[in-house]
C-alpha positions as CSV (number, residue, x, y, z in Angstrom):
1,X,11.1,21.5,-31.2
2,X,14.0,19.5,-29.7
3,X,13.0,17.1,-27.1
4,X,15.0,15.7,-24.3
5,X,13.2,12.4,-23.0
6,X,14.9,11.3,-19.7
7,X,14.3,8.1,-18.0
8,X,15.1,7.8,-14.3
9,X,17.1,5.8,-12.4
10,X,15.6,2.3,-10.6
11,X,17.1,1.0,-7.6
12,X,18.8,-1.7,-7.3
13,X,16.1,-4.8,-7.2
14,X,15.1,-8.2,-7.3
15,X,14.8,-7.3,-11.5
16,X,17.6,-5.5,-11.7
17,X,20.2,-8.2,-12.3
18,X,23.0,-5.8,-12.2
19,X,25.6,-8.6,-11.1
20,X,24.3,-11.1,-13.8
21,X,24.1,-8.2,-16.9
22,X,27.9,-7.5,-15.8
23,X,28.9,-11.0,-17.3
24,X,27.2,-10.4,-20.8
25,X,28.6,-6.7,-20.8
26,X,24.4,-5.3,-20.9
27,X,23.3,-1.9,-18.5
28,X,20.1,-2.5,-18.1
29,X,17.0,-5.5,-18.8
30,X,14.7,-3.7,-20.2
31,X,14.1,0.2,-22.1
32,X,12.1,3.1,-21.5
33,X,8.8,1.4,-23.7
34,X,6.9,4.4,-22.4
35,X,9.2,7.1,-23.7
36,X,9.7,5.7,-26.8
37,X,6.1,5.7,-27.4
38,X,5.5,9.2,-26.6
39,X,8.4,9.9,-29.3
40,X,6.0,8.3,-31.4
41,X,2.8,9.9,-31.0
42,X,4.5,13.6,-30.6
43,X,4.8,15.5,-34.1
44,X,7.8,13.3,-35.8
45,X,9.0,17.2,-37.4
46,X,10.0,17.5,-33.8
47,X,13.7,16.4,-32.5
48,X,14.1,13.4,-30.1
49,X,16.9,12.8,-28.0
50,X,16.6,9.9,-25.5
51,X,18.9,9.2,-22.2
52,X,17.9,6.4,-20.0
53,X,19.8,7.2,-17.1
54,X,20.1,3.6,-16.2
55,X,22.7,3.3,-19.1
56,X,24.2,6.6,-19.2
57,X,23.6,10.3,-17.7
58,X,22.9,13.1,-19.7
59,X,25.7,15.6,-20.5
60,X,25.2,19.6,-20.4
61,X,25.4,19.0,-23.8
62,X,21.9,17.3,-23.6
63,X,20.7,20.0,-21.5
64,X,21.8,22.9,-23.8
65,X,20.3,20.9,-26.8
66,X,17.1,21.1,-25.4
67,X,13.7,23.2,-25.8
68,X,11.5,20.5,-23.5
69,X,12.6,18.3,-21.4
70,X,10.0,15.6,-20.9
71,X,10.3,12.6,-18.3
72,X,8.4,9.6,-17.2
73,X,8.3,6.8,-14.7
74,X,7.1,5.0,-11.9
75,X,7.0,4.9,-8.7
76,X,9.9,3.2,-7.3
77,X,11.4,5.7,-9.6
78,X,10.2,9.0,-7.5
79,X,14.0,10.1,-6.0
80,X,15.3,10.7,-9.5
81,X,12.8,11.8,-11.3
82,X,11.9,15.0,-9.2
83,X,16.0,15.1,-9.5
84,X,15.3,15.8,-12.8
85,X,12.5,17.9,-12.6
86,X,14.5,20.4,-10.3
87,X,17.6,20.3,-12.2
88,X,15.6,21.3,-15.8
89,X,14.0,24.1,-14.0
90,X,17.4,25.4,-12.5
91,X,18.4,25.7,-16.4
92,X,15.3,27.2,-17.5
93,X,13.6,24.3,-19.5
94,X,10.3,23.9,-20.0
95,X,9.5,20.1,-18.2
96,X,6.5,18.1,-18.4
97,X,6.2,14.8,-16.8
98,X,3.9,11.9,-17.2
99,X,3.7,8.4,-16.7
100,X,2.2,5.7,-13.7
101,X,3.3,7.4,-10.8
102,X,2.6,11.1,-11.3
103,X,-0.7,10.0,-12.6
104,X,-1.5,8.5,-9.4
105,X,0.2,11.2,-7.1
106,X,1.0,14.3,-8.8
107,X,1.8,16.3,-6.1
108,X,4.9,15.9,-5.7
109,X,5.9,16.7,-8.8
110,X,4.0,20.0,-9.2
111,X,6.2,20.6,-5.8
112,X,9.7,20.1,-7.8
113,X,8.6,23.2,-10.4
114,X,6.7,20.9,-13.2
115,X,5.2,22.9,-16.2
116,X,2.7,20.2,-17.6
117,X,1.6,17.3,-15.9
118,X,0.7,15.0,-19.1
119,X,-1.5,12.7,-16.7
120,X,-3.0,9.0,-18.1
121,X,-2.7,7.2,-21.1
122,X,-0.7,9.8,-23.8
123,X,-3.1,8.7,-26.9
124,X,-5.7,11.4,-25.6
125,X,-3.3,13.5,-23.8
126,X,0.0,14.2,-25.7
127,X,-2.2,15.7,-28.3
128,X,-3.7,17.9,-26.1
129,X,-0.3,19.2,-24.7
130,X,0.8,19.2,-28.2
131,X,-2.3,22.0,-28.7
132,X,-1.7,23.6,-25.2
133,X,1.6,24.2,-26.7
134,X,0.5,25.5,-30.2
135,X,-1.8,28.1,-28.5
136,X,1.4,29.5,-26.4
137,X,0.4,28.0,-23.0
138,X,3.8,27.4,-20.7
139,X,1.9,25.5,-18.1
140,X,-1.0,23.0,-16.8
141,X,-2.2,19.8,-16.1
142,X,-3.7,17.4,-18.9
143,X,-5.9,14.9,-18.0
144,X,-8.2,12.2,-20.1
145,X,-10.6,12.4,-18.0
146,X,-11.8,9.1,-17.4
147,X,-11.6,8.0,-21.2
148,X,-9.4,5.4,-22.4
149,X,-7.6,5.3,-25.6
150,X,-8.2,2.7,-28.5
151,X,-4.8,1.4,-28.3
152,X,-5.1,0.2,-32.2
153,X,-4.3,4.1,-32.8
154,X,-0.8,3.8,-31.4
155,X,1.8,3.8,-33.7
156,X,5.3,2.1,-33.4
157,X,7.3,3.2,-30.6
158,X,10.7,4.7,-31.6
159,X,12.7,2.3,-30.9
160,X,15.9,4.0,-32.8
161,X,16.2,6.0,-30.3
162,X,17.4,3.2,-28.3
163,X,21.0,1.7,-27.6
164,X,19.9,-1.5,-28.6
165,X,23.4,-3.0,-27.0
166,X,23.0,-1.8,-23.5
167,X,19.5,-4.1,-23.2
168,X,19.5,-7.5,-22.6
169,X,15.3,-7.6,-23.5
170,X,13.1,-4.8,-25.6
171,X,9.9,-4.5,-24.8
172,X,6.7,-4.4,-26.7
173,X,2.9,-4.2,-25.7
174,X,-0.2,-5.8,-27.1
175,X,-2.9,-5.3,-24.0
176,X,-3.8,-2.8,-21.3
177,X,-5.4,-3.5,-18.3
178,X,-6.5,-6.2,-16.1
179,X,-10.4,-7.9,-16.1
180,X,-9.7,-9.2,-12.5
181,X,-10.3,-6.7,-9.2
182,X,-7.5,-7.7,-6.8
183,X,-7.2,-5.2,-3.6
184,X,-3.9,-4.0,-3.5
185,X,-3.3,-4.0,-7.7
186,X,-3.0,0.0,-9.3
187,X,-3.3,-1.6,-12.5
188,X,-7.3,-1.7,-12.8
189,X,-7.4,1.5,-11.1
190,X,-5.1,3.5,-14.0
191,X,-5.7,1.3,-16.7
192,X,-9.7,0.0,-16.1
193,X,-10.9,-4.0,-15.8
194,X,-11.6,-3.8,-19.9
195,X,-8.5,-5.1,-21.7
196,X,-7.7,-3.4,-24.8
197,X,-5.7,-5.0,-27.3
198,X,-3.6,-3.9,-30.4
199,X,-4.3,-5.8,-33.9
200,X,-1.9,-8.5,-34.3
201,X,-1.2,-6.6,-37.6
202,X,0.3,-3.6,-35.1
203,X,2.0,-6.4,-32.8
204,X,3.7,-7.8,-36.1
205,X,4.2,-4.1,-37.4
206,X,6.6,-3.7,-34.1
207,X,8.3,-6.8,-33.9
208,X,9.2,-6.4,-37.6
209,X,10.8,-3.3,-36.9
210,X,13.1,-4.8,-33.6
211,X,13.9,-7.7,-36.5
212,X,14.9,-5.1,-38.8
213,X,17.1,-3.0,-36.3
214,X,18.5,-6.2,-36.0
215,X,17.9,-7.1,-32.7
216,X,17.9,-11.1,-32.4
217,X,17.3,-11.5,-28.4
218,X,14.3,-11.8,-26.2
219,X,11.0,-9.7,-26.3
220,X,9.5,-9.3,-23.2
221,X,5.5,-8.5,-23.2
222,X,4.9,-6.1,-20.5
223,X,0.9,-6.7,-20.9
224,X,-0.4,-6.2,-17.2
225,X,-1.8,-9.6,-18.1
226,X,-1.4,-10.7,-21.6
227,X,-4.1,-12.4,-21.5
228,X,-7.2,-10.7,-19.8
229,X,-9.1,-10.9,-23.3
230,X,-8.3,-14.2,-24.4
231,X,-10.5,-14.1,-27.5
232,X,-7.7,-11.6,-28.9
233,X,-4.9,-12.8,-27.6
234,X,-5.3,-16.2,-29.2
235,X,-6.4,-14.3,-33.0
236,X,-2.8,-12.9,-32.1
237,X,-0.7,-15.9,-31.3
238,X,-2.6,-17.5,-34.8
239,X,-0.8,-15.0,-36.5
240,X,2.3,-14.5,-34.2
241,X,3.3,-18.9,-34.9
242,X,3.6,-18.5,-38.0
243,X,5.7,-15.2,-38.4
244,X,8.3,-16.4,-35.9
245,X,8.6,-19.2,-38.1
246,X,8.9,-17.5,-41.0
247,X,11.7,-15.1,-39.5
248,X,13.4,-18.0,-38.1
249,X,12.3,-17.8,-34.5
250,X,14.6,-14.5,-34.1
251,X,13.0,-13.9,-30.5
252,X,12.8,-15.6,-27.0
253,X,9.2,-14.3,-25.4
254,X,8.0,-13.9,-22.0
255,X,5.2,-11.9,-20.6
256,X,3.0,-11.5,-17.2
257,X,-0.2,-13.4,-17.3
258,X,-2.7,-14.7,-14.9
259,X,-2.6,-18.0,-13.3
260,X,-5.9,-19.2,-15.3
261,X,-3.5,-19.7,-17.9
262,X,-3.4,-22.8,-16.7
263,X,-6.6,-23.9,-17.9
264,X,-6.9,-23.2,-21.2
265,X,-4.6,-25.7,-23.3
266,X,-5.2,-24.3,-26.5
267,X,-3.7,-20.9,-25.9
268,X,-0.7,-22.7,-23.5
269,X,0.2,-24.3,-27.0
270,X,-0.2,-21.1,-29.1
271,X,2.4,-19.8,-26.5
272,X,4.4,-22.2,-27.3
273,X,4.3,-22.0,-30.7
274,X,5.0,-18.7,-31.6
275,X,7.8,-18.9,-29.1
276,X,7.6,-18.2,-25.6
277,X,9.5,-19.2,-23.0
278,X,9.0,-17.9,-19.7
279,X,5.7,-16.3,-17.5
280,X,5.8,-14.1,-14.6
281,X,2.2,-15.4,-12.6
282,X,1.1,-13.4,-9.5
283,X,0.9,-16.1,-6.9
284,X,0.8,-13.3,-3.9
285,X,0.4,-16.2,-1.6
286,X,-0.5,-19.8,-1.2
287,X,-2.9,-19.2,1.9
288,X,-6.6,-18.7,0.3
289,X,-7.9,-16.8,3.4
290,X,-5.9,-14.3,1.9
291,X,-6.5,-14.2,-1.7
292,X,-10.2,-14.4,-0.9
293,X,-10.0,-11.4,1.2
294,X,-8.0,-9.3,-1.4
295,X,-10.2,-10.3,-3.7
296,X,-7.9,-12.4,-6.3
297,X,-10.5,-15.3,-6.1
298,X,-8.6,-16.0,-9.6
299,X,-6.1,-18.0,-8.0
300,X,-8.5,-19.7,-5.5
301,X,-10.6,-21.7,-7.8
302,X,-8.0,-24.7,-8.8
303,X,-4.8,-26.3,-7.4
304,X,-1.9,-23.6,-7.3
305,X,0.7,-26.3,-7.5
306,X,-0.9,-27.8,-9.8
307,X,-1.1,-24.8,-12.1
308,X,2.7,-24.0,-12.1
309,X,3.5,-27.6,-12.8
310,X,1.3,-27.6,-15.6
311,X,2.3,-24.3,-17.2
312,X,6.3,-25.7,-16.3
313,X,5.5,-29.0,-18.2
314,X,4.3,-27.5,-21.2
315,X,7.7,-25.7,-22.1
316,X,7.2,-22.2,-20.0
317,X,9.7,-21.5,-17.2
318,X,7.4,-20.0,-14.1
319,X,8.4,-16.7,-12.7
320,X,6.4,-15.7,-9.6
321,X,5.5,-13.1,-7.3
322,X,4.6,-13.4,-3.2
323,X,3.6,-11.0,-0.8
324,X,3.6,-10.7,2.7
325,X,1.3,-8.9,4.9
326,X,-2.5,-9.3,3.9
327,X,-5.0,-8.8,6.7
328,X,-5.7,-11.7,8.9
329,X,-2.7,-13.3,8.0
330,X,-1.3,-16.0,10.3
331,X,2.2,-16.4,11.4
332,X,4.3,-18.5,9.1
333,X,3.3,-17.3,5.7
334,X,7.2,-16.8,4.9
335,X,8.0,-20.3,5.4
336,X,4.6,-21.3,3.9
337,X,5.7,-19.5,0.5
338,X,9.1,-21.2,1.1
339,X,7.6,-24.5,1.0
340,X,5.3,-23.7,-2.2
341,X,8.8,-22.3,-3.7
342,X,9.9,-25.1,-3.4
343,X,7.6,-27.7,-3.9
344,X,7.3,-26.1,-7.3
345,X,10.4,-25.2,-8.2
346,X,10.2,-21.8,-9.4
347,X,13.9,-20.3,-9.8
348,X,12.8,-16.5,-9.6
349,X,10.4,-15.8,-6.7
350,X,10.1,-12.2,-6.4
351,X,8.6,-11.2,-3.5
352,X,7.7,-8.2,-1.0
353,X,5.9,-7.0,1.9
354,X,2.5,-5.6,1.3
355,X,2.2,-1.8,0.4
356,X,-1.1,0.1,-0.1
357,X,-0.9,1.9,-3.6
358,X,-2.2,5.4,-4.5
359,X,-6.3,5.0,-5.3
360,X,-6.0,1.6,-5.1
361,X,-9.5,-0.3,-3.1
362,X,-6.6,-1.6,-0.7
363,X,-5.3,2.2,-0.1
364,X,-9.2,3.8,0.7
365,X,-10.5,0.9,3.0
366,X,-7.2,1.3,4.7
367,X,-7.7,5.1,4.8
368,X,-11.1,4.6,6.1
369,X,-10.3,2.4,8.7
370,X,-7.5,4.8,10.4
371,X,-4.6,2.6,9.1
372,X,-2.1,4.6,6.8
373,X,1.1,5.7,8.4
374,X,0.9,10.0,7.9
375,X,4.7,9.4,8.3
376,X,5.0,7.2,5.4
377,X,1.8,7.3,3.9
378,X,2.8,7.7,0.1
379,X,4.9,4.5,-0.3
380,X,8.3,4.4,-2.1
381,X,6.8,1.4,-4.0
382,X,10.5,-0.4,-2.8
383,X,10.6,-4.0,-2.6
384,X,12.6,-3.8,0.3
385,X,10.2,-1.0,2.5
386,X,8.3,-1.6,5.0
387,X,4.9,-1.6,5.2
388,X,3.8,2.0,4.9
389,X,0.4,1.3,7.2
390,X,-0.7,-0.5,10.2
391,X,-0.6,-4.6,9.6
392,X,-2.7,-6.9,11.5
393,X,0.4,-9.1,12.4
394,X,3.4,-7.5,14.1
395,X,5.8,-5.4,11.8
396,X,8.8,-6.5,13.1
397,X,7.6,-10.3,12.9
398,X,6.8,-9.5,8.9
399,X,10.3,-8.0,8.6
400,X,11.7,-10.8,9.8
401,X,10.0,-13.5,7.6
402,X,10.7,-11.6,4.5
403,X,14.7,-11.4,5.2
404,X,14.3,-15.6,5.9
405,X,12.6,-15.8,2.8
406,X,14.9,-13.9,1.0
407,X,18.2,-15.9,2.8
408,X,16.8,-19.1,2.3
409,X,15.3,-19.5,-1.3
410,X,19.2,-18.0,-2.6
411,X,21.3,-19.7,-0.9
412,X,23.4,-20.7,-3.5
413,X,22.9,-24.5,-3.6
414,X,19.3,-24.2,-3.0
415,X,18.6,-22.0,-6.2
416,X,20.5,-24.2,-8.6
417,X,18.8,-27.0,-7.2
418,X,15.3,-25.4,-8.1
419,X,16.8,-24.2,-11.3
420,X,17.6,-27.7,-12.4
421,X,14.2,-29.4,-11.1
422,X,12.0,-26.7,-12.6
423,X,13.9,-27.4,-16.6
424,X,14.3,-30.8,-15.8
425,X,10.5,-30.5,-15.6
426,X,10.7,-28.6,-18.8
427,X,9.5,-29.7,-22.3
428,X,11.9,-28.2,-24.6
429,X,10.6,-26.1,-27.6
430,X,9.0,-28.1,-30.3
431,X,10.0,-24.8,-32.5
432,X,13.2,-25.6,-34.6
433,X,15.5,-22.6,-33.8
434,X,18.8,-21.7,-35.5
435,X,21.8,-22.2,-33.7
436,X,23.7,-18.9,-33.6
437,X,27.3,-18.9,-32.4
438,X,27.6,-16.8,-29.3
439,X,29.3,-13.5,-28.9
440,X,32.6,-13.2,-27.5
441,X,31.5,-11.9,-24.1
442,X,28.8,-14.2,-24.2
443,X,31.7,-17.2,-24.3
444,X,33.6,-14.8,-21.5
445,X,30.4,-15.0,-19.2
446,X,29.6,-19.1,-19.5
447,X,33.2,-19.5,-18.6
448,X,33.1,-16.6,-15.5
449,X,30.0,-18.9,-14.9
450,X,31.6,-22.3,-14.7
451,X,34.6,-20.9,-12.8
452,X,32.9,-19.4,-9.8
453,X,30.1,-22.0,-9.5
454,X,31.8,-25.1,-10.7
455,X,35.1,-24.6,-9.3
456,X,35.1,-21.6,-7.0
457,X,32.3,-22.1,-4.5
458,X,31.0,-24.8,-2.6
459,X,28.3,-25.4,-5.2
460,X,31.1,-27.0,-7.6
461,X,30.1,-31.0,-7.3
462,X,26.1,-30.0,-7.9
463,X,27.1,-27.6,-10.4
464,X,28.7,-30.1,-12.6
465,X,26.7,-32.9,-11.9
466,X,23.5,-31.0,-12.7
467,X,24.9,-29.3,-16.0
468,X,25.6,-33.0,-17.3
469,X,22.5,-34.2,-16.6
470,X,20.4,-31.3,-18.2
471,X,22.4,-32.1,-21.3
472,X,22.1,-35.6,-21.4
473,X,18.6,-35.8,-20.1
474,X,16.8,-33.0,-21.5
475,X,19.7,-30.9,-23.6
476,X,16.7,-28.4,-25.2
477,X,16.8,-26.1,-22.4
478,X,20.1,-25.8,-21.8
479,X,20.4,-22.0,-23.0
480,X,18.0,-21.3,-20.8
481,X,19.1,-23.1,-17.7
482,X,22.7,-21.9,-17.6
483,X,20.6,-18.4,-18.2
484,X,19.2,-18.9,-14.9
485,X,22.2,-20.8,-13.0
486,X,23.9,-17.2,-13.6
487,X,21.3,-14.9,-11.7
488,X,22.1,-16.7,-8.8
489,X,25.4,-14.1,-9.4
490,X,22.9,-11.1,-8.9
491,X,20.8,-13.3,-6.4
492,X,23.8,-13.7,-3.7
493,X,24.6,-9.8,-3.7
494,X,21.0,-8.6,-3.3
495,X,20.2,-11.2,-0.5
496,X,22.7,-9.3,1.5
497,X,21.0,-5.7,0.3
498,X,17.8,-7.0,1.0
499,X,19.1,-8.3,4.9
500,X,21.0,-5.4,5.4
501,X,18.3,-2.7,4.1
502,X,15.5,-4.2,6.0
503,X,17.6,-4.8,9.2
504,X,17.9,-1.1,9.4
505,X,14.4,-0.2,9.1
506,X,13.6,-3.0,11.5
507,X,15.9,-1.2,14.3
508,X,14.1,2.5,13.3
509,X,10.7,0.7,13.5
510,X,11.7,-0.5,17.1
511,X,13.4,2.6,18.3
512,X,10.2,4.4,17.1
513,X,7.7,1.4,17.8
514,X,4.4,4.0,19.2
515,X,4.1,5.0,15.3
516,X,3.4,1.1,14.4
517,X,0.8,-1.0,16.4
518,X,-0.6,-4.0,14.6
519,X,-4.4,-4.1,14.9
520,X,-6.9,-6.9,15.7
521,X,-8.2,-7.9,12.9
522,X,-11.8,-6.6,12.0
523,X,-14.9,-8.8,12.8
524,X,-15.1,-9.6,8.8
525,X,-11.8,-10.4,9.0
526,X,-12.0,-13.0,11.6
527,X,-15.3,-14.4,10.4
528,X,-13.4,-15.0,7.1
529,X,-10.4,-16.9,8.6
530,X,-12.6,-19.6,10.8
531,X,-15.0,-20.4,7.8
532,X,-12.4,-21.1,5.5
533,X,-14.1,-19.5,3.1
């Protein structure tokens, strides 16, 4: 069987980093992990051929190649892949399509001519479509129903099917699913509150293989939060410290965790010491009405502040995500979340206005209270959409404090000024690392970066006089902070995207304003916000 795995196409987005990946000559940040490990557990007699369509488009070569044509992705990805799905029928291949999104909403795809809908996690699946096909079958839908996988049965992902130049990250897994029960998360709902962890022998087992492939850049974890089970996550890093020495520390790791992180000490300095560098923590907001009431009472129990400073001290640069939008929220919240920004120091803020995912407890208390938009009910999960049901707080006032947000936290000077603070703040890694000479378009890109923001723009005095400190003062993170002074690159083009974008859904939403009336918030809601509670 020859197999044509096709990855659609993302948007440009705050991740995307198209302007900054230009410099160092890279496509894309991270790979299809999920194709590459549904190469893996399909029959390895079968033929694999993988196009991620954010580095290159398939030919009619690729098409002609193929017996199936199989395709995954999420949400944000919808527009392409039923592209796909409709272009494989119109040359007769047999499709089948799996992954996040058409797990939560497979309608849409079945509309665009699917075969197989390959639905939840592909350890109990795949080998039931591999059977479906054995017995002759050209169609159906494949569900787990309600069973989850043991995730130490997953074998390596492929990752030689991969163009291992056009990343600037690979990506490997160790955990699924989430023990927390935050309203508006999908995770919990597709992946359950139970996190399931690979042996670190399997972790090893994958990271071995990148090292052999040669790859000799960061890892990032895409764990929904790496670590929900803590118990195995720290038997993990135990083993992890001591491999990364032995190889010579050949990646930088990051990874999404929970901001309870923060509290446990020991497993901050097992983090450290097998090597990573950077956290994504889901803020969502620094108002705790909020949190309380969508349920992420995970980030109400200790000092937020205090938690990213602490996580920043010990040698981990803070990512972060905010969202605007909960119920009951009171005017402001963008420029409360510009202050926290700020007062923290976090470089990358990612942040959005509040959408209600398929299944999720957000989406059916929403449903059930008469609030989804019909007209834009199934959300494009797009950072830069409006809200897609009816907010308690005026749309057009939302709209409006997200493009602020946006405008102010990247203004040029701004961001480098957090940059520098936040690895300032920064204890450099007690792990001894090689020094490896850079690549020639590595060397083209730090001097593209010194020419436009230390002599080109504005930013030219603070750009000098904060590189000269950060190597005088605290020289360990320098890699790191020149990595971040050059998003600002990528930051200043999709500030004016994100303006521009939500401008123009602003002046539909007023030109159509009947369809979106904010609501008083409910009697729960309100009791919530006065007790403080």
């Amino acid at each position: 069987m020859r197999v044509l795995l096709l990855y659609p196409i993302f948007p440009t987005s705050f991740w995307s980093f198209d302007k900054a990946l230009e410099l160092i000559g890279r496509k894309v940040s991270l790979p299809p992990l999920g194709l590459i490990t549904v190469a893996a557990i399909l029959p390895q007699t079968w033929e694999f051929r993988l196009v991620d369509r954010n580095v290159r488009c398939e030919t009619e070569a690729d098409w002609d190649w193929a017996e199936l044509v199989i395709i995954s992705g999420m949400i944000v990805q919808k527009a392409d892949m039923l592209h796909l799905i409709r272009e494989a029928k119109r040359r007769g291949k047999l499709v089948a399509v799996g992954g996040p999104y058409v797990t939560s909403v497979p309608e849409s795809a079945q509309a665009a001519g699917v075969d197989f809908l390959v639905l939840d996690e592909g350890e109990i699946t795949l080998p039931l479509f591999v059977e479906a096909l054995e017995r002759g079958e050209t169609s159906g839908v494949i569900r787990a129903n309600g069973e989850k996988p043991d995730v130490t049965i997953t074998p390596i992902p492929r990752f030689d099917l991969l163009d291992l130049k056009a990343y600037t990250e690979m990506s490997v897994q160790f955990s699924r699913g989430c023990p927390f029960q935050c309203e508006f998360c999908d995770i919990i709902v597709l992946y359950g509150r139970k996190p399931r962890t690979k042996t670190p022998a399997q972790l090893l087992a994958e990271l071995q293989t990148l090292y052999d492939l040669g790859w000799r850049r960061s890892v990032f974890m895409v764990d929904d939060n790496f670590i929900g089970n803590k118990r195995n996550v720290k038997l993990l890093l135990r083993e992890l410290g001591p491999w990364m020495a032995q190889h010579d520390y050949p990646f930088r790791l990051s990874t999404e965790a929970s901001v309870d992180l923060a509290q446990d000490d020991e497993l901050l300095d097992l983090m450290i010491q097998a090597n990573f560098t950077a956290v994504f923590l889901g803020i969502e907001t620094p108002d705790t009405d909020s949190l309380s009431l969508t349920q992420k009472f995970q980030n109400t129990r200790h000092s937020l502040i205090e938690a990213v400073g602490k996580i920043n001290r010990a040698g981990l640069s803070v990512m972060a995500g905010f969202i605007l939008g909960f119920d009951g929220e009171k005017a402001g919240a963008g420029d409360r979340i510009i202050e926290f920004v700020e007062a923290t120091a976090i470089p990358k803020a990612m942040f959005g206005m509040l959408h209600a995912l398929p299944n999720t407890a957000l989406w059916k208390r929403l449903e059930q209270e008469g609030r989804l938009m019909e007209h834009n009910k199934e959300t494009q999960g797009h950072q830069m959409a409006l809200m897609n049901f009816i907010p308690t707080r005026p749309p057009e006032e939302l709209a409006r404090e997200y493009v602020n947000c946006f405008w102010q936290l990247y203004e040029p000077r701004r961001y480098l000024s957090r940059v520098y603070r936040h690895f300032m703040n920064m204890k450099p890694s007690p792990n001894k690392v090689p020094f490896r000479m850079l690549e020639l378009v590595e060397m083209k890109a730090v001097l593209t970066i010194f020419w436009r923001q230390g002599i080109k723009r504005n930013t030219r005095f603070q750009f000098w006089r904060q590189l000269y400190s950060i190597m005088r003062r605290n020289p360990g993170v320098f890699v790191p902070y020149l990595s971040n002074c050059a998003l600002i690159e990528h930051f200043i083009h999709y500030r004016q995207i994100v303006r521009n974008e939500v401008e123009g859904q602003l002046a539909e939403y007023l030109a159509n304003k009947a369809q979106y009336q904010s609501v008083t918030p409910p009697v729960e809601l309100a009791t919530i916000n006065s007790s403080g509670n």
